[in-house]
Each structure stands twice: as C-alpha cells, then as structure tokens.
N, C-alpha and C positions, 0 to 999 in steps of 0.2 A: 532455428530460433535465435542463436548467434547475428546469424546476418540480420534478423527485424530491430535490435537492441541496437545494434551499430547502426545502421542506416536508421533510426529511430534518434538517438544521439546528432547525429550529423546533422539531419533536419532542425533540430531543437538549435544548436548554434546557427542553424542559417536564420530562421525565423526570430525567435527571439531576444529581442533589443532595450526588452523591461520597462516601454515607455509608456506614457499614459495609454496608447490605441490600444497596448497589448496586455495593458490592466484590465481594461473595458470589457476586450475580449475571455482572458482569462478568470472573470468575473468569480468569486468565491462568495456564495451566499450562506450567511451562516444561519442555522433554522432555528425558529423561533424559541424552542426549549431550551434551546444554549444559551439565547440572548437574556435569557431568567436565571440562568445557574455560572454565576462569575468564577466560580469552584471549579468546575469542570475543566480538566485538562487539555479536552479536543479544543478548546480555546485559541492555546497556544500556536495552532493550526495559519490561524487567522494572522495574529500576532507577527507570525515569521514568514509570510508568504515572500516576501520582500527577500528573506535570505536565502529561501529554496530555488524562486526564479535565478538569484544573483549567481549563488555558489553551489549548488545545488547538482547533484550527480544522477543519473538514469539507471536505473537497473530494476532486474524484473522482482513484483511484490506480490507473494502465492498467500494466499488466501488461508488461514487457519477458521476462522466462522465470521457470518456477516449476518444481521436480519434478512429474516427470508424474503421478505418485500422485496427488498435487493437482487431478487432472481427473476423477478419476471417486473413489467411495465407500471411505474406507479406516478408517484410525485411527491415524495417523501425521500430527504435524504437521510442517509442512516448513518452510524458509526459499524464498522469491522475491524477484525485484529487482524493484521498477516505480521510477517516473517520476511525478511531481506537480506541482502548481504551487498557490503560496498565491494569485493570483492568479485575481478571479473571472471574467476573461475566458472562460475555460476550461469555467465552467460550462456557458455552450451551445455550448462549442466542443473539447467533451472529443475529439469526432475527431480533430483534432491533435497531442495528446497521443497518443494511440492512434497516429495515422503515426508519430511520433518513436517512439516505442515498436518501434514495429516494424520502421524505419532501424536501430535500434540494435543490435535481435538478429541483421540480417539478417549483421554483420561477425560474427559468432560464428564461431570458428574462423580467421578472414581474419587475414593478415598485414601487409596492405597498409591497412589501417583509417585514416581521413584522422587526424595526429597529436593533433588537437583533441578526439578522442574517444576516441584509443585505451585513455586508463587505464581506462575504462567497459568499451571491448569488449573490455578483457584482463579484466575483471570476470564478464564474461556468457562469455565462455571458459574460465576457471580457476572455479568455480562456489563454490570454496574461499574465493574472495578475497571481503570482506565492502566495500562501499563504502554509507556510513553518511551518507546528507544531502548531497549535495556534488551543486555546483551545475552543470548541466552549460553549457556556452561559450554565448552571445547568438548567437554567426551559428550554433549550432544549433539555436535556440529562436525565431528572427526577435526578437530584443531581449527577451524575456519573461523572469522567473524560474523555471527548471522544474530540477524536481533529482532526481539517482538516488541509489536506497536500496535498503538490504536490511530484507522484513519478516520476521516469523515468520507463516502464514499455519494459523492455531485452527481448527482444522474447527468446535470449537461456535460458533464464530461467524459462521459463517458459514449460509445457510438451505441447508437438508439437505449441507453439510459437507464439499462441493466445491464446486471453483469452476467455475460454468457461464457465469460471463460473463470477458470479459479487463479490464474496469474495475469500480470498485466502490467505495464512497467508506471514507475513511480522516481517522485523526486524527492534525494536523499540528500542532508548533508550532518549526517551524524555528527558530527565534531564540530558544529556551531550551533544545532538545534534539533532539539528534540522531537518537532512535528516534521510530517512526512504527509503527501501531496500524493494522488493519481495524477499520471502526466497525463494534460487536456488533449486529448482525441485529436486537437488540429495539428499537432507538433506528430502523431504516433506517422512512422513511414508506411507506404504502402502495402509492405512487408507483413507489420505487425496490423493493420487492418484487413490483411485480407486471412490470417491466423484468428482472428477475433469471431470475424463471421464466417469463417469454414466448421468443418468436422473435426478439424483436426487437435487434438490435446493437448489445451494449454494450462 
C-alpha cells in the first residue's frame, strides 16, 4: 500500500502542470443542491481547487460514512466524511486510520460518545452538519495529526464511479485550506488502481 501512494505521488508531479487542458480534464462539477445553498461549507471545495492542485499533498482518505448511493452505480454525487493524516507514517499504516475510521462511526446514533469526540460523532449522526478540517484530540490518534472532513465524492473521478474500497487517496493541504479533493482516477498509479479493483483491503 506504501508503494501505490508513492508511485501514486510521482505520477501526480509528472502529469500535472495546473493548465487550462488539466482544468478541463480535472473538471469539478458542483451539483445542483449546492449551487442553491451559498451556506454550505462543501462550497469551499470549489473555491480552493486552484490551491489543492497547486500545493496540495497526497495521502490516503479512509472513509468514516458516505450516502449509500455511493456504494453502487448511480449519477448523484454525494457528500462523505473521512479522516486523514498529512503525516507519512500512515502510508504503510493506513490500517489505523481505517480503525479510527471505524471507532468513529461506530458512536453514530450513541449518546453516551466519550466527550473528546462527541462534536465528530454529533457530525456522523446529524449527516447535515458539515465539519471542515478539524483536528481530531492526540489520545485519539496515539499523538499523530489525523483530522475529520467533509468531501464531495465525483463519481467521474473516481474508476467506474463508486466507491468499492473504504480508502483511497486524496488532495490535502491542511495549512492553506480547508477543503479536500478525491485525487482524479487519471493521476492514481497503476499500483493503486489495480488495489481498487482487486479483493484485496483497502
């Protein structure tokens, strides 16, 4: 998993040059519910595409809850929360990420949610509430920097347009902006496309 993030990276520097053809290509359609609610945070998404292209970092983005649509063939694009870290420890160790990921969902609905996390899991209960970059506490991360976000999840960018795995890599740049990006399917190395459509557990 280490080597599809790296060779993943690499590719992205060869390819991407941030010029008009690669606007074109990288095309971000924002859906029509958004373009009526100027409040809405996944806004921001749009806003900042420009600085996630530019300065923008790779690393892998595990999946806390997404509309189910999102799991199988549709043409609806939807909002989901994951969980990241700029921190390249995580590259060969995206499995705990994935754990945290899934502690998190598991208070979905619960009342009782230990208080250090509760603004998260009133997040992933209220599906409404948009929580944008924010860091989640060190005694839930074992000291690491790992932070929950809401993204907009592009079926074209993703390869055939749902999501078959629960991680998948993303464009970060936490310390200039607050939205966060799916990296487009054409930049992911061969590596990480052929983990996508295999068996195996991402």
């Amino acid at each position: 998993m280490k080597i599809a993030i790296e060779k993943t990276r690499e590719l992205y520097r060869k390819k991407n040059l941030f010029t008009f053809v690669s606007v074109k290509k990288d095309k971000f359609v924002k859906p029509s519910w958004l373009k009526t609610n100027v409040k809405d945070k996944l806004n921001l998404i749009y806003l900042d595409l420009g600085v996630l292209y530019k300065e923008g970092k790779i690393v892998y983005g595990c999946l806390v809850q997404a509309n189910t649509t999102l799991f199988e063939k549709g043409n609806n694009d939807s909002p989901a929360a994951i969980i990241y870290s700029p921190d390249n420890y995580f590259d060969g160790n995206f499995d705990k990420l994935r754990k945290m990921a899934s502690v998190l969902y598991s208070y979905k609905g619960v009342d009782d949610a230990p208080k250090n996390i509760k603004e998260f899991t009133d997040a992933i209960t209220d599906e409404y509430k948009r929580i944008m970059n924010l860091k989640l506490p060190y005694e839930f991360t074992e000291g690491r920097d790992v932070y929950y976000t809401t993204i907009m999840v592009h079926r074209n960018h993703i390869p055939d347009g749902y999501l078959k795995k629960g991680c998948f890599p993303i464009l970060i740049a936490p310390y200039r902006s607050k939205a966060t990006i799916i990296l487009p399917s054409r930049y992911w190395s061969d590596e990480m496309l052929y983990i996508w459509e295999s068996d195996l557990d991402l």
